[in-house]
N, C-alpha and C positions, 0 to 999 in steps of 0.2 A: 137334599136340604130344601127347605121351603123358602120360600122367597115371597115378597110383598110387590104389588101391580097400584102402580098407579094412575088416575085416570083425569085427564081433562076434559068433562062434557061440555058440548056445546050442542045446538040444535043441527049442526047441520054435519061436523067431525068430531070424532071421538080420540083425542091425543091421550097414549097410553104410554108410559115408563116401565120400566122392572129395576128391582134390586138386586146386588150381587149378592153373590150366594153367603156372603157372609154379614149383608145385610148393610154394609157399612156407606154402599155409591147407588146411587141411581144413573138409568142408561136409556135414552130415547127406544123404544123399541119400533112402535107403527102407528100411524096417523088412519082410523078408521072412518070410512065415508057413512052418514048416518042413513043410509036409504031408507030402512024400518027400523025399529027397534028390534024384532027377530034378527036379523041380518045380524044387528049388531050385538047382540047377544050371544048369539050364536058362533061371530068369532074371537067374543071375551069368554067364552068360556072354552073354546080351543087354548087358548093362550094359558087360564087356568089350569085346564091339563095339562098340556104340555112341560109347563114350570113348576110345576106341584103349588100353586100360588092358595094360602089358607087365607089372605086378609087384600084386602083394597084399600087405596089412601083416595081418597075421594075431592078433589078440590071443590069447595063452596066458595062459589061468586058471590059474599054479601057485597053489600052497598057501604059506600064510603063512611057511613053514621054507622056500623058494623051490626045491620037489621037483617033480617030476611027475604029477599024480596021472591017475584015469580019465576025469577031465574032460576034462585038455590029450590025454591021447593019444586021444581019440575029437576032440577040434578036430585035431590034427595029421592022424589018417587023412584025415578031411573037408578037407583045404586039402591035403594031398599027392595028392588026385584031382582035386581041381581043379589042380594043376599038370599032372599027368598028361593030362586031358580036353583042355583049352585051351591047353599049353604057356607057362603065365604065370610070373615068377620068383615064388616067397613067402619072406615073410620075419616071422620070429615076433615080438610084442613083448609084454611083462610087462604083463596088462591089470589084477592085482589094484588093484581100487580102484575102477576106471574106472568099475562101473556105481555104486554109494556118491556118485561127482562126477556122475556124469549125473543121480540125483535128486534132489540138494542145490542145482543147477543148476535144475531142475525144480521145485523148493519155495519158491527164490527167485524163480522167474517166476511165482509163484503161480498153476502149472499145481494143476487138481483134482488129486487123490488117484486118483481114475477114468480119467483122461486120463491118465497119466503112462506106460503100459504102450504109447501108441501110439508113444511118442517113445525112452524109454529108450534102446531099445536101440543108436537111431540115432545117438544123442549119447555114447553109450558108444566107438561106433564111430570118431566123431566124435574122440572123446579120446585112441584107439589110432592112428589116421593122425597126428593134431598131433604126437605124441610123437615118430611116426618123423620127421614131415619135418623138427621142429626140431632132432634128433639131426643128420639128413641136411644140412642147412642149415648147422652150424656150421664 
């Protein structure tokens, strides 16, 4: 069964989610380090095979005025070559907040303040898939 990836860019980690197989939960899966874009391509699309993944949920950082700024359109080039590379559907969703809830999450599991940068990003990511599938779910 297919499954949908989700993805939290940023410039320097890449926090990536997956859904269960029946599409319904989203689950932290790995926090990737961005050293090049190959690199990190390279192992989004390991992930892709491995999960039979057809579609990506893509968090867009707009700006609190809900605009575009140079953050979403450098996340948007970065998720329109991974369509391009691996022929995967993407699909954009409203991440402002998302990382704010991933460390509030984090402060209540009375994770360290030092620890917290291993996970963020993946719970961030974690919060951008739940979003869609419960959209998708209703």
């Amino acid at each position: 069964m297919n499954r949908v990836l989700g993805l939290d860019v940023g410039d320097v980690w890449i926090g990536v989610a997956i859904s269960d197989a029946l599409m319904l939960t989203a689950q932290p899966l790995v926090t990737i380090k961005r050293e090049s874009n190959k690199i990190a391509y390279d192992k989004i699309h390991d992930i892709i095979k491995e999960n039979n993944v057809e579609k990506i949920v893509v968090g867009l950082p707009k700006n609190m005025n809900n605009t575009i700024g140079p953050q979403s359109e450098k996340v948007m080039k970065f998720a329109e070559k991974l369509k391009n590379k691996f022929n995967v559907e993407i699909e954009y969703v409203d991440e402002r907040m998302t990382t704010l809830m991933a460390e509030q999450v984090l402060i209540e599991g009375s994770v360290r303040r030092e620890n917290r940068k291993k996970y963020i990003d993946k719970i961030a990511a974690t919060y951008i898939l739940q979003s869609y599938l419960d959209r998708f779910n209703l």
